[in-house]
BADRENKOL-192534 format. One record per residue: x, y, z of N, C-alpha, C in turn; residue in one letter. Coordinates in steps of 0.1 Angstrom, whole numbers, plus 5000, padded with zeros to 4 digits. Example, Ala and Ser with C-alpha at 12.3 -4.5 7.8 and 13.67 -1.06 7.14 Angstrom:
2
513249435078512349555078513249675078A;512849785071513749895071512950005079S;
//
This chain:
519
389341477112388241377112388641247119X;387841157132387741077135387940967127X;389240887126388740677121388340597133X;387640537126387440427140387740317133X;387940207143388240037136386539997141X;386839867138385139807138384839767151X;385239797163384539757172384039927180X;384939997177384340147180383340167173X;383140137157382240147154381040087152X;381339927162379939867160379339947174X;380640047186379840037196378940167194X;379240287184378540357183377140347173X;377040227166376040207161375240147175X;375340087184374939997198374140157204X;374840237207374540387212373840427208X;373840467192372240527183371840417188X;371740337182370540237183369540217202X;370740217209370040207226370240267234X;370640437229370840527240369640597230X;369840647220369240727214367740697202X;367640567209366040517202366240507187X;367040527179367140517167367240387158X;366240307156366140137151367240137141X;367740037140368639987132368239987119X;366539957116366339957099366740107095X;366040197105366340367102367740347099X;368540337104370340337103370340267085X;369840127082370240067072369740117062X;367840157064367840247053368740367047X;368640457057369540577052370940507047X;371440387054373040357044372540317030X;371640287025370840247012371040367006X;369940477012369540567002370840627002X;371840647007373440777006373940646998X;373940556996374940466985374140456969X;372840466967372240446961372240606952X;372540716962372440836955373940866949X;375140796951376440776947376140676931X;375540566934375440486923374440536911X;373640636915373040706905373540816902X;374740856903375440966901376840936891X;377240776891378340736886377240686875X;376140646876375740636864374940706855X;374840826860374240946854373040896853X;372240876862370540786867371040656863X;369440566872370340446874368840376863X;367940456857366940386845367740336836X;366940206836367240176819369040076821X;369140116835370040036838370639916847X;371739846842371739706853372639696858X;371939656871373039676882373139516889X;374139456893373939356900374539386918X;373439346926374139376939374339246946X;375639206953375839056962375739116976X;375039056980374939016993375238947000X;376038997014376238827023375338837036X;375738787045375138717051374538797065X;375038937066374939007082374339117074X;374339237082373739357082374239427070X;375439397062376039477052375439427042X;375439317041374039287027372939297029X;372239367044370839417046371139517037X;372539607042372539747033372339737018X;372939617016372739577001371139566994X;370139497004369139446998368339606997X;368639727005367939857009368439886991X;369639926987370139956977369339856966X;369139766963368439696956367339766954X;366039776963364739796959364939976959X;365540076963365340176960366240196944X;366740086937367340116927366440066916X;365939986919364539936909363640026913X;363040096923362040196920362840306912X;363940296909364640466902364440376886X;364140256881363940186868364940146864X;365640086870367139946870366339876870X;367239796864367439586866367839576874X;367539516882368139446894368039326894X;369739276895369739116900370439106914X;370039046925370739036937370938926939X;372438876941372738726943373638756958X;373138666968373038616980374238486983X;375138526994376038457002375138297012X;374138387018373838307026371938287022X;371438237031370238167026369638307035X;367838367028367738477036366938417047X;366738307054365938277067367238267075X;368738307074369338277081369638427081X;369438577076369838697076369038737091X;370038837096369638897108368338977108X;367639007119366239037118366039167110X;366839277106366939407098367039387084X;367839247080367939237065367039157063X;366339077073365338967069364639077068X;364239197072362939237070363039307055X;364239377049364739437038364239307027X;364439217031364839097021362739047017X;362239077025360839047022359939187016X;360839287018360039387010360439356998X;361639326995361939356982361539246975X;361139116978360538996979359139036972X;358539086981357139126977357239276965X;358339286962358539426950358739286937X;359139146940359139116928360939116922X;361739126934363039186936363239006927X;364839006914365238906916366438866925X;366538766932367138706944367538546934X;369138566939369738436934370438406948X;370438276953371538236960372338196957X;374038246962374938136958375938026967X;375237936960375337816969376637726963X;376537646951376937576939378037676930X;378937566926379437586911378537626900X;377837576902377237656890375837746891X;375837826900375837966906376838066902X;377938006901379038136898379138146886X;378338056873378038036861377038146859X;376138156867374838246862375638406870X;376238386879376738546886377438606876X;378838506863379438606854378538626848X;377638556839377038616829376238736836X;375338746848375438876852376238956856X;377438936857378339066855378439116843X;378838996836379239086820378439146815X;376439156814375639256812375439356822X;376339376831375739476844376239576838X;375539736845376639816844377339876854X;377039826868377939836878377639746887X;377739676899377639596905378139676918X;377439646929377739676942378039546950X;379139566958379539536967379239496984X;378239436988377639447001377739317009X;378739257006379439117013379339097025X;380539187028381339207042381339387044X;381439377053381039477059382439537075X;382439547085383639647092384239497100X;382839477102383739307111384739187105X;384739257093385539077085387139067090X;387538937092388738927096388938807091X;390538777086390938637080390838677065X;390338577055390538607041389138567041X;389038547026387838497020388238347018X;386638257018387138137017387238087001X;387537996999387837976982386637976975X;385237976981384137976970384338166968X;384738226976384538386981385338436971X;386738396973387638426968387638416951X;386638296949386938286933385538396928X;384938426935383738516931384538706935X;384938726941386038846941386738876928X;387538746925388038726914387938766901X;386638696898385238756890384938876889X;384738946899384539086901385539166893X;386939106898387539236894387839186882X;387839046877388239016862387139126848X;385939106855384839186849385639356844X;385939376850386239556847384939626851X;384039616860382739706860383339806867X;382339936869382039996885381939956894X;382839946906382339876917381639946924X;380839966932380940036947380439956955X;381439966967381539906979381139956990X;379839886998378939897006379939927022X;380540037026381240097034382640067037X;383139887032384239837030384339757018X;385039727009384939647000385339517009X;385139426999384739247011386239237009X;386739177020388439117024389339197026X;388339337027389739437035389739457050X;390539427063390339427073390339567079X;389139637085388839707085389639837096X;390339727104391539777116392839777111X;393039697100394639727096394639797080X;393739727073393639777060394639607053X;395039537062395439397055394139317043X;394939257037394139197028394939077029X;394338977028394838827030394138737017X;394838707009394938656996394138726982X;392638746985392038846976391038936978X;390938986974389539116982388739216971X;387739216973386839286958387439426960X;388039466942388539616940387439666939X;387139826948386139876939386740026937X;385940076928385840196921385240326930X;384640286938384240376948383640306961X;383740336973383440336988382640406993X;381440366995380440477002380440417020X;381540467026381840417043380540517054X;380040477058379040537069379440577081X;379040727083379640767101380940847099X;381540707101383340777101384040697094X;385040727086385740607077386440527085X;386540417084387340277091388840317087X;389440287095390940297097391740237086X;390840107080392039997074391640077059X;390440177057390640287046391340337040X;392040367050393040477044394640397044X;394640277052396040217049396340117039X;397240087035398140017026397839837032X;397539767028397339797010395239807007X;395039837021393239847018392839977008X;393840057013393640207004393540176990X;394340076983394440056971393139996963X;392139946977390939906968389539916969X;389740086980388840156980388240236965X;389340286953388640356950388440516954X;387540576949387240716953386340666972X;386640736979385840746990384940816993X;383940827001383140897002382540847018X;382340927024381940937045380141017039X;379340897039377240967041377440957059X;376841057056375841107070374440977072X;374240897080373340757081372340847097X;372740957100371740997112371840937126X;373440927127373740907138374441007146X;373541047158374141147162375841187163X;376241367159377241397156377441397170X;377741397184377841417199378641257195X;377841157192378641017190380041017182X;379741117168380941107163382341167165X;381941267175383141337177383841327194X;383041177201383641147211385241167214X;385341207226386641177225387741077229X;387140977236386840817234387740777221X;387140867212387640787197389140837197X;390440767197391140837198392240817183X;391540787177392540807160392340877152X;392841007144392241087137393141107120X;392241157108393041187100393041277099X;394141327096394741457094394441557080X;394041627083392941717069393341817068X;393541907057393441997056392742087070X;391242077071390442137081390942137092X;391442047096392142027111393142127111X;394242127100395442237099394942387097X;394242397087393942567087394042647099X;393142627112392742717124394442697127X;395242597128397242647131397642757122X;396942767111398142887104397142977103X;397143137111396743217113397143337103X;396543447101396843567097397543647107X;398643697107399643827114399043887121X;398643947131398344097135399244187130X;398244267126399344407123400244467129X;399944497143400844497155401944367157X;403144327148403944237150405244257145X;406144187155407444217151408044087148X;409844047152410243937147410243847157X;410243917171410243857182408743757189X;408043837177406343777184406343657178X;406943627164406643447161407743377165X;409043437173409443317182410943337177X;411943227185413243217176413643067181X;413643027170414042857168415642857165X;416242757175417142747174417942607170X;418742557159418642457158420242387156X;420542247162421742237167422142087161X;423142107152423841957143424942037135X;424841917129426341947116427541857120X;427941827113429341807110430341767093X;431341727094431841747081430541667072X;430241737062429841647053428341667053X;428041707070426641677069425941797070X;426741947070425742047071424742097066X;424742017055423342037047421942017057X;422541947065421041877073421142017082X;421642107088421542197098421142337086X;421142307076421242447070420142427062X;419242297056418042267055416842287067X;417542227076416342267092415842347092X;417242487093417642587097416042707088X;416442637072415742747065414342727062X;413742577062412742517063411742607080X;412542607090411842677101411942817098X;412742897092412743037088411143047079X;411742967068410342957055408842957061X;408942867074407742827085407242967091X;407843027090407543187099408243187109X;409143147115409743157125410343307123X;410143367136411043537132412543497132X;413143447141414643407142414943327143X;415843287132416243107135418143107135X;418443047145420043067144420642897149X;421442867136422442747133423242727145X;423242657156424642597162425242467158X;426542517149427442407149428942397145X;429542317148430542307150431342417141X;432242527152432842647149433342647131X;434242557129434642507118433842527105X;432742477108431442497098430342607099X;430742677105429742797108429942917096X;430542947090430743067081430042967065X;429842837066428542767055427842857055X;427042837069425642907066425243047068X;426743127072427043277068426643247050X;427643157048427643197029426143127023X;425343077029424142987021423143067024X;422543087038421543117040421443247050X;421843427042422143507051421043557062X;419743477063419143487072418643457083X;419843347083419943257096421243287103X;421143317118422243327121422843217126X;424343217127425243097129425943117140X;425643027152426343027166427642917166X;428442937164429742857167429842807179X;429942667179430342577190431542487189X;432142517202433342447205433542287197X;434742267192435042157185435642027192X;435141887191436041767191436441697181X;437941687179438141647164437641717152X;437441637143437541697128436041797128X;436041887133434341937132433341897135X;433641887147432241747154432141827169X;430741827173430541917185431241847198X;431941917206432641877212431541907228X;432041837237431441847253431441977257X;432642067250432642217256431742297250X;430742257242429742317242428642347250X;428342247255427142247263427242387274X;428042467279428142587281427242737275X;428242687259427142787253426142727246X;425542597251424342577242423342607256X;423842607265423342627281422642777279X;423542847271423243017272421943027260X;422742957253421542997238419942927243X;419942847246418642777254417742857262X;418442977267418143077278417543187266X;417943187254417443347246416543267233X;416043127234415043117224414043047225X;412743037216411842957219411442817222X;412542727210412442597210413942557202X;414142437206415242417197415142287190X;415842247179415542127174417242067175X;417241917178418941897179419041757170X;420241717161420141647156420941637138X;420041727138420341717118421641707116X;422141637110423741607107424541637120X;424841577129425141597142425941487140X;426341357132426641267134426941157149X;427241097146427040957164428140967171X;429041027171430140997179429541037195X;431040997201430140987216430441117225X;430941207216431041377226429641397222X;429441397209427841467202426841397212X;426941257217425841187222425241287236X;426641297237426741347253426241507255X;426341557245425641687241424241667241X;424041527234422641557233421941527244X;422241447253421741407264421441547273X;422641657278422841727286421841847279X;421741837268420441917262419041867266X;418941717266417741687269417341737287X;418741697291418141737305418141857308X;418641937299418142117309417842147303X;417242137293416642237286415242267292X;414542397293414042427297412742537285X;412942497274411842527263411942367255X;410542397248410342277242411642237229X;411542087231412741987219412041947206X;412441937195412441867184413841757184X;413741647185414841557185414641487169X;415741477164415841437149417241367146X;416941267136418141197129419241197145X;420341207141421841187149421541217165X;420341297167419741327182419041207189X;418441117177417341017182418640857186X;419340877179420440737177421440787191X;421340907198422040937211421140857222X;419840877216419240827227419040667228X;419240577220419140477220419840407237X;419140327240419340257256419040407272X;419040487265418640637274417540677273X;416440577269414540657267414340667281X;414740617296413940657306414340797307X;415640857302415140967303414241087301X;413241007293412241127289411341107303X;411340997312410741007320410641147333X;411441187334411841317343411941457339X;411441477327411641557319409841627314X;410341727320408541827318408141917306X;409541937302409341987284408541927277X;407842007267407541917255408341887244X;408341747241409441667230408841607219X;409341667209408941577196410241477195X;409841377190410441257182410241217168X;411441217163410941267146411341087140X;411541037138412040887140411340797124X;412440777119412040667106412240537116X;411240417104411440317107412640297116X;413840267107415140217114415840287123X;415340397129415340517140414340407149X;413540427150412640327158412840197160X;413440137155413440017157415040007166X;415840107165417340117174416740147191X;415540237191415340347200414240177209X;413640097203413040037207413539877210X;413839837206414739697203413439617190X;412939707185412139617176412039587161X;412439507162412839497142411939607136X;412439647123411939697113410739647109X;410539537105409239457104408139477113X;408839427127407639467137406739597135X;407939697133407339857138406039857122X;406639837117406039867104404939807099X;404239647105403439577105402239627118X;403039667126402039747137402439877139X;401939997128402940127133401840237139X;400440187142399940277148400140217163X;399840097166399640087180401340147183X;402440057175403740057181404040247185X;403440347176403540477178402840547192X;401840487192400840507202401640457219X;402040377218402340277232403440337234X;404840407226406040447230405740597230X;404840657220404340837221403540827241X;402940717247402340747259403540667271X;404640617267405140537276406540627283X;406940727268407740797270407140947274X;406440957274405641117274405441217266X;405741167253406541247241405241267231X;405641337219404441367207405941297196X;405441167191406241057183405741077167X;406241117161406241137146407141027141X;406440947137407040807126406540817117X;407540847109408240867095407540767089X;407840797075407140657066405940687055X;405840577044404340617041403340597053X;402240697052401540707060401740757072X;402640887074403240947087401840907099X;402540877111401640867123402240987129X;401641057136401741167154400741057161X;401241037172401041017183401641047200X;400441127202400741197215400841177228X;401141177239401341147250400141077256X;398541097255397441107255397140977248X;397340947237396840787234396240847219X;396440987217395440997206396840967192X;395440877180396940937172395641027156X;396941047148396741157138397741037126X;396641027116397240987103397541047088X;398441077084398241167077398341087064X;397641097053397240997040397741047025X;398641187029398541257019400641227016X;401241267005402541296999402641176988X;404041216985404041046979405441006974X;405940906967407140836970408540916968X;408141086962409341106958410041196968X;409241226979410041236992410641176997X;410441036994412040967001413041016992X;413441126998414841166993415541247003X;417141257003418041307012417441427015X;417541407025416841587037415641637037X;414941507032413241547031412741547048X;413541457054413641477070413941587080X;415041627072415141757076414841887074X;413641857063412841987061411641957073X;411241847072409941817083410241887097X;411441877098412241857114411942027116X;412342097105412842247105411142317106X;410242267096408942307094407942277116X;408542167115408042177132408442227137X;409842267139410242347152409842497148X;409742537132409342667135407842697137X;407242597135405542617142405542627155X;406542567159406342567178407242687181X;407942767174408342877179407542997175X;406342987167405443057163404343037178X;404442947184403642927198402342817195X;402742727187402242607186402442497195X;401342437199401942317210402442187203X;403542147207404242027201403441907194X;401941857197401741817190400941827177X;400542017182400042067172400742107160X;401842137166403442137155403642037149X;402941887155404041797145402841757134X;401541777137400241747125400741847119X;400541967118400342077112401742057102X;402742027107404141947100404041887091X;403741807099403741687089402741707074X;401641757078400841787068401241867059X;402041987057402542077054403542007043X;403941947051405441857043405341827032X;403941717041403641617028402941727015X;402441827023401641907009402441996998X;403142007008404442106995405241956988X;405441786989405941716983404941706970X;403541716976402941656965403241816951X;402741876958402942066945403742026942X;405142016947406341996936406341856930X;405441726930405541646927404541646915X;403741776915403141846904403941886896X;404941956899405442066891406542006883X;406841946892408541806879408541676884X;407341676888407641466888408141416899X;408041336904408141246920409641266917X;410341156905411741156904413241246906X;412641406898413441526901412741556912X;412141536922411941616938413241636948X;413441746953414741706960414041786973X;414941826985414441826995414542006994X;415242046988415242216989413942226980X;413242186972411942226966411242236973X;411042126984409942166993409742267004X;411042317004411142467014410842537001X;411242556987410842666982409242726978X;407942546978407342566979406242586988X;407042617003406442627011405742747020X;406342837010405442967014404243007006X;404442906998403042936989401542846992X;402242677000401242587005400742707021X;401642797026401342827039400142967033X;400343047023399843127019398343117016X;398442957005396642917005395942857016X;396842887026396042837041395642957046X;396443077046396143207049394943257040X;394943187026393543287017392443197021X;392643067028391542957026391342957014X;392342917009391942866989392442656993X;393042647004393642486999392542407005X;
//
């Protein structure tokens, strides 16, 4: 599904409205009647009951005033208290605002201190109150008359619902700058706004809900629009049913390259996570020393022994036989417990440059590259970049802060500068691909920050791309996956006992309800 921020989507309302003849009251009506059929649903009919709706000053309290008079013809009370004076509403709500005028509609302005006197006591007899302030364009905060009427709002306890954004959430970042009306549900029009689904706007959406307002679907699935969230629907058509005619060789052999003392867990996690993925063959390279681990852990991965430097640390005389193994598999991922030293660096570099099937670069792979990103420039493979915050911020020179205050553009600008498909870690995983498009994914939750939850992601992509997925179809399909087997087991014992081998164990079962179409 398409997000847009507010200026994509004021331009595709601009489109219906002057490509495709479609008046703007048609547009506001229909946002009326799909919000109005939500509010009569949360209140099991809306007779006999009271609603108060606020309005401000532009087209989103037009939508408000539409919601008003078709909620008094369903036999509500309706009280509508007003931001701004209605000879100053735009020509669509001025015309809303005189029907409902002529219905007999009550209309309060709030002007005065003691305006906000008459607005609680209509809260405290409402039985829900809608939201139709602000609307996609708001930026900055609310001013202090605003802010103490928000206040109000959420002090009340009602139902909210909020007229496509609730008022003071910025509709491009999802920032909130001092206070912003909670609501209990979001009825967003078209396509949901970006700052929806992020932190901390997510928190005061409420249940969501995307009405259909009759603007052509050719508009909404431009490809122009280039931010998308990541859905279930989008992943299904990646995970396919078998042909019957298949062997081990037809879904590919992933080959995956780290370890050292201490850290084989991360290579033997990868390793079984891309098996679990369907991968037909998946085989461990790492340091000779450590190679009979994952003889004894996981006997269905095979273990390629590589030449040593020091204490069990991949040494330069590998790149020989990682030269050969590169030549008999599909994809390889390099990284997971590989630790930093500077033979491993050097390995990873001389991987990046010849390799000649697609890369997964992760953990101890990504910190090789730090000061060496032009080399993705010469390089025709496809490469994922698996990268947490503080992975990003080494690889880029940019504080932690920065990345994280801007992590879709910052994803977007280094996924198109490097050539790469950039998976940044985090709540709220971003993909963003060479192309400028990005993919948000809205789903897991806190109890995967835990040791090698990274390196189940790492392992779950490279074996999609050795199944013959394209890298950035591997890293959505991933990432989603991830986060979906965190949440089941976050069902099954609690965010706090989650460890990172649960989510490989429940991952043939998240892959299976993709195969029945049950998820």
């Amino acid at each position: 599904m398409k997000l847009v921020n507010s200026q994509e989507m004021k331009q595709i309302d601009s489109k219906a409205i002057n490509d495709y003849m479609i008046p703007g009251l048609v547009l506001m009506e229909n946002a009326g009647i799909r919000t109005v059929e939500i509010v009569e649903e949360i209140l099991d009919g809306a007779a006999g009951k009271t609603v108060l709706v606020l309005v401000g000053k532009g087209n989103n309290g037009g939508d408000g005033l539409v919601i008003a008079r078709h909620l008094m013809n369903s036999g509500a009370q309706v009280f509508v208290f007003a931001l701004g004076r209605p000879e100053a509403f735009p020509p669509d709500a001025r015309t809303n605002f005189e029907i409902l005028k002529k219905m007999g509609g009550q209309f309060y302005e709030l002007q005065q201190e003691a305006d906000l006197d008459s607005l609680m006591i209509c809260l405290l007899n409402s039985d829900l109150i809608v939201d139709a302030l602000y609307g996609n364009g708001f930026k900055g905060r609310l001013n202090d008359y605003e802010a103490r009427l928000a206040d109000m709002v959420n002090w009340c306890k009602k139902p909210v619902v909020a007229v496509d954004i609730p008022s003071g959430v910025d509709a491009d970042t999802g920032l909130v700058h001092g206070t912003a009306i909670r609501a209990t549900h979001t009825v967003c029009f078209a396509l949901p706004k970006i700052g929806l689904v992020l932190e901390p706007g997510k928190d005061y959406v409420g249940t969501l809900s995307v009405a259909d307002i009759s603007i052509p679907r050719r508009l909404l699935l431009d490809n122009q629009l280039k931010t998308n969230l990541i859905t279930a629907d989008m992943v299904g058509p990646f995970i396919k049913l078998r042909p019957a005619e298949s062997h081990k060789g037809t879904f590919g052999h992933a080959l995956v390259i780290g370890g050292s003392v201490g850290l084989t867990g991360a290579v033997v996690m990868a390793s079984y996570a891309a098996l679990r993925t369907g991968a037909g063959l998946v085989t461990a390279a790492l340091p000779e020393s450590l190679a009979p681990i994952v003889d004894g852990v996981i006997t269905e991965v095979m273990a390629a022994p590589l030449p040593e430097s020091g204490e069990a640390l991949i040494g330069l005389e590998a790149v020989a036989v990682l030269d050969n193994l590169m030549g008999t598999v599909s994809v390889a991922a390099i990284g997971p417990g590989m630790s930093g030293h500077a033979e491993a660096a050097a390995v990873m570099r001389h991987v990046l440059q010849r390799a000649g099937i697609p890369l997964v670069i992760d953990a101890d792979g990504l910190n090789a590259l730090v000061g060496n990103t032009d080399i993705f420039k010469d390089r025709q493979v496809p490469i994922v970049l698996t990268p947490h915050p503080g992975e990003m911020s080494r690889l880029t020179g940019k504080s932690i802060a920065e990345i994280q205050a801007g992590r879709l553009e910052v994803a977007r600008h280094y996924a198109v500068e490097w050539g790469v498909t950039l998976v940044l870690k985090g709540n709220k995983t971003v993909v963003a691909d060479p192309f400028g498009n990005l993919y948000i994914n809205i789903i897991g939750n806190p109890g995967m920050a835990t040791a090698g939850s990274g390196d189940v992601l790492c392992g779950i992509i490279t074996g999609l791309i050795a199944q013959g997925l394209k890298a950035t179809e591997a890293a959505v399909a991933g990432v989603y996956l991830h986060a979906r087997c965190g949440d089941r087991v976050a069902e099954q014992k609690g965010q706090r006992g989650l460890v990172a081998g649960d989510m490989i164990a429940v991952l043939p079962e998240i892959l299976c309800s993709f195969e029945n179409q049950t998820l």
